[in-house]
KOLKOL-727946 format. One record per residue (C-alpha): x, y, z; residue in one letter. Coordinates in steps of 0.02 Angstrom, whole numbers, plus 50000, padded with zeros to 5 digits. Example, Ala and Ser with C-alpha at 12.3 -4.5 7.8 and 13.67 -1.06 7.14 Angstrom:
50615; 49775; 50390; a
50684; 49947; 50357; s
END
This chain:
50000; 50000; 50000; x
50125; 50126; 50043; x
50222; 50094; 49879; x
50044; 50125; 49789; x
50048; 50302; 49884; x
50224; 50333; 49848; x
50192; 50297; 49631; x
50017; 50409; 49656; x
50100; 50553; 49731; x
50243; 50541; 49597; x
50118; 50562; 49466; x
50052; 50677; 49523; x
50217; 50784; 49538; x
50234; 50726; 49360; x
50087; 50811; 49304; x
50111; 50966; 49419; x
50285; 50993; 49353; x
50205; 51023; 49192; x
50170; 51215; 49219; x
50110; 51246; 49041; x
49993; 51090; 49019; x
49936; 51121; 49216; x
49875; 51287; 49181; x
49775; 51246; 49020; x
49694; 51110; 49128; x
49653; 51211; 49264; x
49615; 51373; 49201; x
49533; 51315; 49046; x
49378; 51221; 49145; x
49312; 51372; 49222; x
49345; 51476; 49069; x
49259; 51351; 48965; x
49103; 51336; 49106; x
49114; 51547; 49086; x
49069; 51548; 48937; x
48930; 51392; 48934; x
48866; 51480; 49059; x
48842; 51649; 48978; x
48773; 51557; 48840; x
48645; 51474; 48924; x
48590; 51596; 49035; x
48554; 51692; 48877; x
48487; 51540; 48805; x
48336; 51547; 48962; x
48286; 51705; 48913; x
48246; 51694; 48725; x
48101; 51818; 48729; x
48227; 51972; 48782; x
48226; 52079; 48625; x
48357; 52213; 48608; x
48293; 52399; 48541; x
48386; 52566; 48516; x
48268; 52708; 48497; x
48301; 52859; 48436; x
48166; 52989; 48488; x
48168; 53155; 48395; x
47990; 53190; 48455; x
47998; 53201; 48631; x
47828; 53216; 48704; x
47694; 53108; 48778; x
47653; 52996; 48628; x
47847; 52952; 48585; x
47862; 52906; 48781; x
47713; 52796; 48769; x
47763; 52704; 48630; x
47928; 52663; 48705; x
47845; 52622; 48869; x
47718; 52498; 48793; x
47870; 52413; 48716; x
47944; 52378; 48880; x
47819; 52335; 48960; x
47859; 52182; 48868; x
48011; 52142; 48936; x
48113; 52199; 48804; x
48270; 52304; 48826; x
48243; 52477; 48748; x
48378; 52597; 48760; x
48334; 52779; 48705; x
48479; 52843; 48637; x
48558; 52959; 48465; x
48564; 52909; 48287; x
48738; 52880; 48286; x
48748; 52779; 48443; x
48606; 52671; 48369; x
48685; 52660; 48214; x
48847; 52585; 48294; x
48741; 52457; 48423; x
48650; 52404; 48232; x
48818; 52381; 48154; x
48907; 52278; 48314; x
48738; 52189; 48304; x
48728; 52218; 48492; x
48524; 52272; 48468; x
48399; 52188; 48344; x
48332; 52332; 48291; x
48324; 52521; 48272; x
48157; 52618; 48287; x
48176; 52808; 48238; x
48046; 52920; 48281; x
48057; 53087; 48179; x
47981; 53259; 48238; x
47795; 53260; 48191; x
47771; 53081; 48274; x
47618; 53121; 48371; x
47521; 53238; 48246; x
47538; 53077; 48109; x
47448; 52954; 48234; x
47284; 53048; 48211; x
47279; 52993; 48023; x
47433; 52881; 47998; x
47440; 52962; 47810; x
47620; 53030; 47834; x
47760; 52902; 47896; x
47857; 52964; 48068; x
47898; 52795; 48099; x
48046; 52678; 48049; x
48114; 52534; 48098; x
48280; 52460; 48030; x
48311; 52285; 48074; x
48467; 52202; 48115; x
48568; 52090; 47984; x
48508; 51921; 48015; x
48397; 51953; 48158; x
48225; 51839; 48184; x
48143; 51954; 48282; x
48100; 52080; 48138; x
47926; 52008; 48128; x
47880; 52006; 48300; x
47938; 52191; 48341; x
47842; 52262; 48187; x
47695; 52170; 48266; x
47730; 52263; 48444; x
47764; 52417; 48355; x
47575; 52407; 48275; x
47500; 52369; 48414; x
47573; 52489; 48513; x
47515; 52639; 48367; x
47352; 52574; 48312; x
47269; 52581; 48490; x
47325; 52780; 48508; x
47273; 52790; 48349; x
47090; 52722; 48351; x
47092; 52854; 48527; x
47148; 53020; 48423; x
47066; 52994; 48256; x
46898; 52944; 48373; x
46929; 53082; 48490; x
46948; 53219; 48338; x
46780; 53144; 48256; x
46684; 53192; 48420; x
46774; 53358; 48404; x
46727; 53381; 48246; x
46535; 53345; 48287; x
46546; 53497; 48427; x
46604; 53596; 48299; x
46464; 53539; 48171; x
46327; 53563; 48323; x
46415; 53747; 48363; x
46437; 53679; 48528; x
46617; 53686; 48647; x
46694; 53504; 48680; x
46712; 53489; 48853; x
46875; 53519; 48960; x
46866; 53329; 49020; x
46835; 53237; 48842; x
46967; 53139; 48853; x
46940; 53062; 49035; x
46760; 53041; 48975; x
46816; 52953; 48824; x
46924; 52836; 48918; x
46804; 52800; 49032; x
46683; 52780; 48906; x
46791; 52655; 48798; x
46843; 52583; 48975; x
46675; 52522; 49013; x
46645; 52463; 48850; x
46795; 52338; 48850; x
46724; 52280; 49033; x
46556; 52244; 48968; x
46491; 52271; 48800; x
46646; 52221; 48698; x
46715; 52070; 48824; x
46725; 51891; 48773; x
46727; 51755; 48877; x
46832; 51599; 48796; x
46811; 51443; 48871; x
46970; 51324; 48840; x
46920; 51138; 48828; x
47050; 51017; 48848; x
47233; 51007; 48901; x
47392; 51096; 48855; x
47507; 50943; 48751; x
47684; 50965; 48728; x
47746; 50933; 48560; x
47877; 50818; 48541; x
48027; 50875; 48472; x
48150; 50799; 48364; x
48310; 50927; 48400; x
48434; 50877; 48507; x
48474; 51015; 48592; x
48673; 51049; 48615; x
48691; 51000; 48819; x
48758; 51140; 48950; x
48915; 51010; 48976; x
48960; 50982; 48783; x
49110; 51089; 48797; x
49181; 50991; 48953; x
49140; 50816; 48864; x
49248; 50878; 48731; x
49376; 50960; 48847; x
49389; 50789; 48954; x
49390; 50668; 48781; x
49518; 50785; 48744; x
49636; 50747; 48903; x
49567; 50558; 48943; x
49659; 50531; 48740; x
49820; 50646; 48786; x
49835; 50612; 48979; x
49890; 50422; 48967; x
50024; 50507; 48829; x
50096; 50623; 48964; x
50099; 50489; 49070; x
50203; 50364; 48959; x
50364; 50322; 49016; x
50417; 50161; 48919; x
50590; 50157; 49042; x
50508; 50153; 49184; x
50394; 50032; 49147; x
50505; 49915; 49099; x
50593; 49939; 49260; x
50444; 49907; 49346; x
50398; 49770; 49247; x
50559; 49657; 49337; x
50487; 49695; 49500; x
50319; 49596; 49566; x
50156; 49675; 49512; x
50274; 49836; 49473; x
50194; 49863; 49298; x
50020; 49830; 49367; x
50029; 49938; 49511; x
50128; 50099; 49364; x
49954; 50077; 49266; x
49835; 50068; 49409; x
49910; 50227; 49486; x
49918; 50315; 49317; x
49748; 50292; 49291; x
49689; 50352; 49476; x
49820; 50528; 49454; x
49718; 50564; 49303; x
49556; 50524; 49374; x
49589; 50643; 49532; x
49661; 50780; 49387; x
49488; 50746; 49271; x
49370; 50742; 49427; x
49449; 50928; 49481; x
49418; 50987; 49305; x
49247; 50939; 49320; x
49224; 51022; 49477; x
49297; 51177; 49418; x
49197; 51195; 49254; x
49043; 51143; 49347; x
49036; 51284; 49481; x
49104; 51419; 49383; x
48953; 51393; 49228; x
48825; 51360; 49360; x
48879; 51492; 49474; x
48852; 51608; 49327; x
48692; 51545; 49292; x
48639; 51546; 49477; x
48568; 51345; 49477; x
48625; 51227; 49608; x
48778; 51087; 49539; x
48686; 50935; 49500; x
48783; 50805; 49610; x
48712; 50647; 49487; x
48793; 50748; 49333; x
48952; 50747; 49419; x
48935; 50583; 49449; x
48897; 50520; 49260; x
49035; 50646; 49202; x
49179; 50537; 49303; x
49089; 50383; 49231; x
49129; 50468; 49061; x
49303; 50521; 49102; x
49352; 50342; 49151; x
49259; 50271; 49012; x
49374; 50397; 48893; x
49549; 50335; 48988; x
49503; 50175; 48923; x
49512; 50220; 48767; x
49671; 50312; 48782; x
49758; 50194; 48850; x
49734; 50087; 48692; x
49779; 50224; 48598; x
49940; 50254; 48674; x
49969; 50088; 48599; x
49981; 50161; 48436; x
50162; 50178; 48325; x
50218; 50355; 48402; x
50223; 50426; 48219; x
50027; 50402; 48182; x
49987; 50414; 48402; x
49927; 50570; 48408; x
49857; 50603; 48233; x
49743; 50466; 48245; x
49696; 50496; 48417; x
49628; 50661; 48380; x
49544; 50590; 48234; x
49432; 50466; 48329; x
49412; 50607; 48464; x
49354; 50730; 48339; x
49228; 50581; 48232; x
49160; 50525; 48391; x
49123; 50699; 48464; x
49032; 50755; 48293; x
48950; 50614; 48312; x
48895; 50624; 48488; x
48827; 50786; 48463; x
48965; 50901; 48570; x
48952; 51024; 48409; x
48813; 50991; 48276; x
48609; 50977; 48337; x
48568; 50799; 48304; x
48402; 50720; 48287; x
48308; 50619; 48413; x
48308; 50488; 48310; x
48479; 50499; 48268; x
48550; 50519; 48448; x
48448; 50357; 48472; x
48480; 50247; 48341; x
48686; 50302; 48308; x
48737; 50435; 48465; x
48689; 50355; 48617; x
48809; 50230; 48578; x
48952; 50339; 48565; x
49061; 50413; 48733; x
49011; 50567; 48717; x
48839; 50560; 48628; x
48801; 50437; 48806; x
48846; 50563; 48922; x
48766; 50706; 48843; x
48612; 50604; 48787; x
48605; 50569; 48984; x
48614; 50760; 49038; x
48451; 50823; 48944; x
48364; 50675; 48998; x
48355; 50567; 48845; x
48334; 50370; 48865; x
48508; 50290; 48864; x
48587; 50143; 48910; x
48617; 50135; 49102; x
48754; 50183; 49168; x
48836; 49999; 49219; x
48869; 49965; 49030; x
48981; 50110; 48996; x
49059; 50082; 49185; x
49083; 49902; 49132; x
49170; 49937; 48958; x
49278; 50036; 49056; x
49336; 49901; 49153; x
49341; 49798; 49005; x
49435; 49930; 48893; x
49572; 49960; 49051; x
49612; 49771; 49067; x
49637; 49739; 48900; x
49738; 49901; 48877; x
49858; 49807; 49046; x
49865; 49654; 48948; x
49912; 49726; 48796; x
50045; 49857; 48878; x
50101; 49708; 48983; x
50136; 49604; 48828; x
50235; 49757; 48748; x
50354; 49765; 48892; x
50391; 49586; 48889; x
50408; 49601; 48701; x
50541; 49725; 48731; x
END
């Protein structure tokens, strides 16, 4: 046991004496979980829509307008045409609304245009702000053109409109939308959720990538042919080299985890799931199975076609592309990564004791076939 302790903690120095690669695995986690988490947290609020307004008119209609677009929940910033123009250009809004001088005295007829909007490149929202836009403008509309109609009868009638037409008129209409104009819908039935087929990319598909990534290099770093063959003349020295190896970069992977975890869902404010932590070791071990056969490999074509099985497999797990259900059912779930992030959103998978098992499978025969290299040798 104590010769177990003294190999682990000389890994371990191994891999801290690597300042370079120990700062890209430390520092990149929470960098990485930085930016998932950004992402995300933008991702749960996909109905914030981004305005700039430029307001040239300046008086109680222009205010209302902007007010009745926030009041649904959209981020309107008043600000001046060349400001706006910039935010359009950086694509930092999704659309600019200009109203000119004269705003207030079109709404009575809408004849003459005081209006524009200019969306931004690309932007899906151009639809649904027009929409906000109108029926923010027809309502004070229907109220002015209405309003000067009953002035116009005074005048017809040689009579004086009263001081307080307006607050009878809202009253009025007021009243009317309580009573008169109201309709009662009765919904029968039960909301159904649709059933999608987009797999949506998973919060941890940057750390899968990030830990295939180091569970393919890590046995690489850890590769000292010398010393295993020095350990190989000594009783279970060769066993107890890979056992160790494979615990320092566990202990390495499991802090990476923990360090991309808390930093994307500290940004996102959500508790750390403990069970994802969990399945995301089960992952990491399943991957050091795999590297360890792939340190096998001829040292010319080692790395080369290590990355390209990381980089096939990833694709087609789903780390960067959206997949289909059926897809991720039939072809991902069977892959490293497509299994762990199938197992995050909540898809069916295969339990957890087959990938745990191939693990165990893939590490033996990786011992056997190291074992017989060394004797070769």
């Amino acid at each position: 046991m104590m010769r177990f302790w003294i190999l682990l903690k000389l890994k371990l120095y191994d891999l801290l004496a690597m300042r370079q690669l120990l700062l890209i695995l430390l520092l990149l986690p929470p960098l990485l979980g930085l930016i998932a988490g950004s992402a995300n947290l933008a991702n749960r609020q996909p109905n914030i829509i981004r305005l700039a307004v430029v307001d040239l008119e300046q008086n109680e209609a222009s205010r209302a307008l902007i007010e009745a677009l926030r009041s649904n929940g959209w981020s309107v910033q008043v600000t001046g045409a060349d400001e706006a123009g910039r935010l359009l250009l950086r694509q930092a809004v999704d659309g600019q609304i200009t109203l000119e001088s004269g705003y207030g005295d079109t709404l009575k007829d809408l004849k003459r245009t005081r209006l524009s909007y200019t969306p931004a490149e690309g932007s899906l929202a151009t639809t649904l702000i027009r929409e906000a836009v109108a029926a923010a403008v027809l309502p004070e509309y229907s109220r002015q053109s209405l309003l000067a109609q009953i002035e116009t009868q005074y005048d017809s009638l040689g009579q004086t409109p009263p001081e307080d037409l307006q607050a009878q008129f809202a009253d009025k209409a007021a009243y009317y939308a309580a009573h008169q104009a109201r309709l009662d819908v009765a919904y029968v039935g039960s909301v159904a959720a649709v059933p999608s087929l987009t797999y949506v990319v998973s919060d941890y598909s940057m750390e899968v990538f990030f830990l295939s990534i180091y569970a393919i290099l890590g046995p690489l770093a850890l590769a000292g042919p010398d010393l295993r063959r020095r350990l190989a003349s000594t009783r279970s020295g060769l066993l107890l080299d890979y056992v160790v190896s494979i615990v320092a970069l566990c202990c390495l992977g499991i802090v990476q985890i923990m360090l991309y975890s808390l930093a994307m869902r500290g940004l996102m404010q959500m508790p750390v799931q403990w069970t994802d932590l969990v399945m995301l070791a089960v992952f990491l071990f399943l991957m050091l199975g795999f590297g360890q056969l792939l340190s096998l490999l001829h040292p010319s074509l080692r790395l080369y076609l290590s990355l390209l099985v990381l980089l096939l497999t990833s694709i087609g797990g789903g780390c960067f592309f959206q997949l289909s259900g059926k897809l991720i059912a039939s072809i991902g779930q069977y892959l490293p990564q497509g299994w762990i992030l199938s197992y995050l959103k909540g898809y069916p998978v295969l339990p957890f004791y087959v990938p745990l098992s191939l693990a165990g499978v893939l590490l033996m025969l990786g011992y056997g076939l190291q074992k017989r290299r060394v004797s070769r040798d």
